[in-house]
N, CA, C and O atoms as CSV, one atom per row, in Angstrom:
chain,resi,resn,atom,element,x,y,z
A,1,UNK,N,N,0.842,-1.169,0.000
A,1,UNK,CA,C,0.000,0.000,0.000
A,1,UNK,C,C,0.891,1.238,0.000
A,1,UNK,O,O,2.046,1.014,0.360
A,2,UNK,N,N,0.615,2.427,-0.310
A,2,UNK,CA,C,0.843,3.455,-0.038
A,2,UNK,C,C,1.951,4.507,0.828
A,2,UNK,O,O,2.817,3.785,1.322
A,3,UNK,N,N,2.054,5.117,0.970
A,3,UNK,CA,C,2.807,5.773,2.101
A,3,UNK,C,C,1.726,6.378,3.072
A,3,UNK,O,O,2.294,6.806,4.078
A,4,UNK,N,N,0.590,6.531,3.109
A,4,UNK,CA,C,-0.396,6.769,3.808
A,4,UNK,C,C,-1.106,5.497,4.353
A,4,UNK,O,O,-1.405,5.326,5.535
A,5,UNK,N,N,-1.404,4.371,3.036
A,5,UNK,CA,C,-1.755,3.185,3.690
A,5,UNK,C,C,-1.924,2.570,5.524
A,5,UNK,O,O,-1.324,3.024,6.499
A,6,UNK,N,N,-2.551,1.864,5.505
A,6,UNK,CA,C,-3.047,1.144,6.661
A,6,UNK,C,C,-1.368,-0.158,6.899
A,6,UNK,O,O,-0.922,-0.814,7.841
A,7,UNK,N,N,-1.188,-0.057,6.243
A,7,UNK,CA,C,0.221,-1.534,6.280
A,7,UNK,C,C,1.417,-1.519,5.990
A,7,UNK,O,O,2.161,-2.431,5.630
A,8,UNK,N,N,1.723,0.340,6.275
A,8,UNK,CA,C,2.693,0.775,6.592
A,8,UNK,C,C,3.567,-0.063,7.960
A,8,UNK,O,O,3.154,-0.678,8.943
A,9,UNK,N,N,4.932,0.267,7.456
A,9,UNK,CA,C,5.584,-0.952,8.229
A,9,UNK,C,C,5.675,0.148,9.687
A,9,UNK,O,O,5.523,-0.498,10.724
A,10,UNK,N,N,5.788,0.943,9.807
A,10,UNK,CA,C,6.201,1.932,10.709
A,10,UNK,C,C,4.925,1.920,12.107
A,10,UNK,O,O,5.044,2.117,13.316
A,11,UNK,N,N,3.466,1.514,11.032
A,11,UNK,CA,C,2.340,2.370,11.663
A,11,UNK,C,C,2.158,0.615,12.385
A,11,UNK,O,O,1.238,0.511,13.196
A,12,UNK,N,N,2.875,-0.497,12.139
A,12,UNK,CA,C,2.471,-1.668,13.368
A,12,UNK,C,C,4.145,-1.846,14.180
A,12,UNK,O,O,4.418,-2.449,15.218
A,13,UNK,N,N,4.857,-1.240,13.449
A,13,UNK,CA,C,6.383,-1.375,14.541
A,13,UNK,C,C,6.168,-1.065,16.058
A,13,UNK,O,O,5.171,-0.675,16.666
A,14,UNK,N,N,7.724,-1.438,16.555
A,14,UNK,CA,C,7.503,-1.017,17.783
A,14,UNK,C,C,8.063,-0.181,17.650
A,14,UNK,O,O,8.395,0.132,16.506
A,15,UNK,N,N,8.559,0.822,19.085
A,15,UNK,CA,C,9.012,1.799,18.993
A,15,UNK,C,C,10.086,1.744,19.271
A,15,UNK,O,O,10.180,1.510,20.476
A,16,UNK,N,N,11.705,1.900,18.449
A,16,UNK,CA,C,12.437,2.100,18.543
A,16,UNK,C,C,13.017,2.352,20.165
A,16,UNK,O,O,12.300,2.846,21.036
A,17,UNK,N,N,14.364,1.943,20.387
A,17,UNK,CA,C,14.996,2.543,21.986
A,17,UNK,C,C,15.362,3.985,21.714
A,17,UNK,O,O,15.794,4.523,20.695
A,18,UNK,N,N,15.066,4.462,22.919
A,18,UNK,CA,C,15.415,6.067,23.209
A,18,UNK,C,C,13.766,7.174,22.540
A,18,UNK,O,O,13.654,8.396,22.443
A,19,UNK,N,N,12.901,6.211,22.257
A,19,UNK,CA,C,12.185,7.115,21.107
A,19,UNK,C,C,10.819,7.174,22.099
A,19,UNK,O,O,10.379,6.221,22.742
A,20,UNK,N,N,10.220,8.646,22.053
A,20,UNK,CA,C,8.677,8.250,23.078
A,20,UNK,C,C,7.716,7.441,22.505
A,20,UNK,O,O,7.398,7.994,21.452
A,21,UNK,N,N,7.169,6.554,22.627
A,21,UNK,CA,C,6.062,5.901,22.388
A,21,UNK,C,C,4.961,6.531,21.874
A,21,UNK,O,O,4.206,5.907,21.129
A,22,UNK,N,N,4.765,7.632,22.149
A,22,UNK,CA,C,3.448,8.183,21.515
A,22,UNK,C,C,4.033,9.107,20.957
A,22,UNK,O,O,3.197,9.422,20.109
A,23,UNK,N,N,5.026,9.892,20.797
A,23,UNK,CA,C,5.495,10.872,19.783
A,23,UNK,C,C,5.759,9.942,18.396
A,23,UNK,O,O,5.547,10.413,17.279
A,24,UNK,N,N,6.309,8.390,18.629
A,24,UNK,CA,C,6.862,7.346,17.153
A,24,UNK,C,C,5.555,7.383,16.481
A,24,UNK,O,O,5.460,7.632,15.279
A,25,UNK,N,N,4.043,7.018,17.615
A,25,UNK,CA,C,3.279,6.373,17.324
A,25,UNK,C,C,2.229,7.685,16.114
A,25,UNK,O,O,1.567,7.456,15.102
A,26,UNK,N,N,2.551,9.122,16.921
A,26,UNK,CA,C,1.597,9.977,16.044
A,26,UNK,C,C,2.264,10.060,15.110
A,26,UNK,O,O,1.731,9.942,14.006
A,27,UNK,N,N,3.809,10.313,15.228
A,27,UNK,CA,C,4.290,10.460,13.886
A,27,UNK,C,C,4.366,9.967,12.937
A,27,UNK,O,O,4.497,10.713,11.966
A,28,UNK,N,N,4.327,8.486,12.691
A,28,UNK,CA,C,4.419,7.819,12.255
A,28,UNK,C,C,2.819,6.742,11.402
A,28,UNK,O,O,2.868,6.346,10.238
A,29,UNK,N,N,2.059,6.587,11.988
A,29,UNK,CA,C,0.776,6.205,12.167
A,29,UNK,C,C,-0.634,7.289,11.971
A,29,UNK,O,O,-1.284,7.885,12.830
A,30,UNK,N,N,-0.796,7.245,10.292
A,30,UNK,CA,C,-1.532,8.753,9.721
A,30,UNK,C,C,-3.286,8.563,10.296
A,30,UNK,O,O,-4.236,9.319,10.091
A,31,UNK,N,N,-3.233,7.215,11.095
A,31,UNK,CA,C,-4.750,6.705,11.498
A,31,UNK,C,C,-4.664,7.671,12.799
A,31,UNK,O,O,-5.584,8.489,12.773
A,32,UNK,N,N,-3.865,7.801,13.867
A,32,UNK,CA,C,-3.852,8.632,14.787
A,32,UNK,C,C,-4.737,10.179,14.945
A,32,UNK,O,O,-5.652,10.481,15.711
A,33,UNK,N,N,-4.088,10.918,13.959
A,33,UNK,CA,C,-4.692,12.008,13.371
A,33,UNK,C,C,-6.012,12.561,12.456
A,33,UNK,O,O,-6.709,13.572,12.365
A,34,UNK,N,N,-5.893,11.309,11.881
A,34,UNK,CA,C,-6.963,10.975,11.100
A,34,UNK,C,C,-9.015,11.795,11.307
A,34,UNK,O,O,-9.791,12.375,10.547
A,35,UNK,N,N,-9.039,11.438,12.453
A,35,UNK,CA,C,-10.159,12.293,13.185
A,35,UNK,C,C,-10.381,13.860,13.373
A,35,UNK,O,O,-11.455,14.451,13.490
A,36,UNK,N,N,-8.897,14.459,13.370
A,36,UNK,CA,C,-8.867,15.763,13.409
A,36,UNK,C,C,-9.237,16.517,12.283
A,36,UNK,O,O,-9.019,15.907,11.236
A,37,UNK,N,N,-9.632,17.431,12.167
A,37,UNK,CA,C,-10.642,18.507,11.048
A,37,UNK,C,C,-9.570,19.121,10.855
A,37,UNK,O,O,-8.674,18.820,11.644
A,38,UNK,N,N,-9.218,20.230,9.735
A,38,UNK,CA,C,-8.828,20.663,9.196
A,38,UNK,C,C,-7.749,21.847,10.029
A,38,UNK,O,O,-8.483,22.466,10.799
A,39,UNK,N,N,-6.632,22.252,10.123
A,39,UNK,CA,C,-6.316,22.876,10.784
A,39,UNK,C,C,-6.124,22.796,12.209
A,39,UNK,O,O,-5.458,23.578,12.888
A,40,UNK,N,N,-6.917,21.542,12.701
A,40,UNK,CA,C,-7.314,21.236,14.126
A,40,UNK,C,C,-6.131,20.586,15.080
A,40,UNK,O,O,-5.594,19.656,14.478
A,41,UNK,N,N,-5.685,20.759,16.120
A,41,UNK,CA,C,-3.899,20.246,17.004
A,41,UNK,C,C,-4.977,19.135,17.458
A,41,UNK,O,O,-6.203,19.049,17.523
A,42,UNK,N,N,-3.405,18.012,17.847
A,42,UNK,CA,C,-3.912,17.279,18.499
A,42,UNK,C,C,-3.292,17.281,19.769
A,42,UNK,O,O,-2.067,17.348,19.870
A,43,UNK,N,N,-4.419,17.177,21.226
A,43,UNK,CA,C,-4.286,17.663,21.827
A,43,UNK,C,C,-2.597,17.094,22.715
A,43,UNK,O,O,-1.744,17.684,23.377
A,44,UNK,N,N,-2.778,15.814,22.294
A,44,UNK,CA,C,-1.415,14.733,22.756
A,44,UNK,C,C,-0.316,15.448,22.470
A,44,UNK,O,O,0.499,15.668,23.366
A,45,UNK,N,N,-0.120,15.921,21.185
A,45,UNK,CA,C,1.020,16.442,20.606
A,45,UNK,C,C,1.303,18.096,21.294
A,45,UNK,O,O,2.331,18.435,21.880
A,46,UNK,N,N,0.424,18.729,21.106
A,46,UNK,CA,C,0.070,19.916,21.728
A,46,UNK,C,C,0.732,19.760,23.292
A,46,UNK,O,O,1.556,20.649,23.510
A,47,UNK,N,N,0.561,18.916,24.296
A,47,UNK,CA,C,0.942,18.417,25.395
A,47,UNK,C,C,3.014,18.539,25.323
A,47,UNK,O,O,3.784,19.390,25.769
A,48,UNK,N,N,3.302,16.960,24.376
A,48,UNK,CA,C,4.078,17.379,24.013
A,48,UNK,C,C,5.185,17.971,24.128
A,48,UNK,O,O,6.180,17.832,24.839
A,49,UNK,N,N,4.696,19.006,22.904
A,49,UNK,CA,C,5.247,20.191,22.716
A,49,UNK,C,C,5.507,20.913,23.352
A,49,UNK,O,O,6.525,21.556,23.099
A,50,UNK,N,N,4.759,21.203,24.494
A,50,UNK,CA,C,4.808,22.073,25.908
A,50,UNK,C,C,5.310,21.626,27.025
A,50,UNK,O,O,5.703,22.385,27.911
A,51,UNK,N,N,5.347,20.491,27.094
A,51,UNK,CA,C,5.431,19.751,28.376
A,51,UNK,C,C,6.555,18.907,28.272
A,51,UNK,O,O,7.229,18.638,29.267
A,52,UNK,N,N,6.920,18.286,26.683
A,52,UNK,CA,C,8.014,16.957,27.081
A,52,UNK,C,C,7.239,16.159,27.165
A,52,UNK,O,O,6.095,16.240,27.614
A,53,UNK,N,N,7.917,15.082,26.631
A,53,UNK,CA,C,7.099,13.172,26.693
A,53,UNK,C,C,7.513,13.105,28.032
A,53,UNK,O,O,8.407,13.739,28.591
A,54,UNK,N,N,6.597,12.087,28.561
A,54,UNK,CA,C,6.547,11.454,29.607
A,54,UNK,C,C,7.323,10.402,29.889
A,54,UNK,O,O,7.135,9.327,29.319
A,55,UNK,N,N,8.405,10.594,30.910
A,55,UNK,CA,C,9.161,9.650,31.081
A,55,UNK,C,C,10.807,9.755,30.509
A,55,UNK,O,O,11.792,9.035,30.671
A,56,UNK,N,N,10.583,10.903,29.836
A,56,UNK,CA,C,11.823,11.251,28.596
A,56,UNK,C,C,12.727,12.117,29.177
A,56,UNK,O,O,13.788,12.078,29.800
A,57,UNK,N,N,11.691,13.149,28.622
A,57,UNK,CA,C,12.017,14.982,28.916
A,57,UNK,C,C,10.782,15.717,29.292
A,57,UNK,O,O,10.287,16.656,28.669
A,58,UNK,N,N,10.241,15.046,30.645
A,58,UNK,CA,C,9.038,16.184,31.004
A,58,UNK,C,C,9.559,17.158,31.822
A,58,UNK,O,O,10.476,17.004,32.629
A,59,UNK,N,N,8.825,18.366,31.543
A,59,UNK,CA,C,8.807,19.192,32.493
A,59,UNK,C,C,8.424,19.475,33.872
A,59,UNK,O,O,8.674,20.572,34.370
C-alpha cells in the first residue's frame, strides 16, 4: 500500500529505543490524526510540545 496506507511498516512497529512511544506512534501512524478537522492540534502532541514526553524529557 501506499505511504499513507493502513500496512505501513512503521504504523504496526515497535518503537524504537530512546524514542517516546506516543510521539513514534503519532508520527508515524496517519490513522492517529486521522479524526482531526482541518487545521485542528492534536491535543497529545500539543501536550508534548509544551510539556516533554513522559518519562523522557518532562517538564
Amino acid at each position: 500500500m501506499g505511504l499513507f496506507g493502513t500496512s505501513s511498516p512503521a504504523a504496526g512497529s515497535s518503537t524504537p529505543k530512546g524514542e517516546c512511544p506516543q510521539c513514534w506512534r503519532h508520527a508515524h501512524n496517519p490513522e492517529v490524526h486521522r479524526a482531526l478537522g482541518p487545521r485542528q492540534d492534536c491535543p497529545q502532541c500539543l501536550d508534548h510540545m509544551i510539556n516533554g514526553c513522559p518519562g523522557l524529557n518532562r517538564r
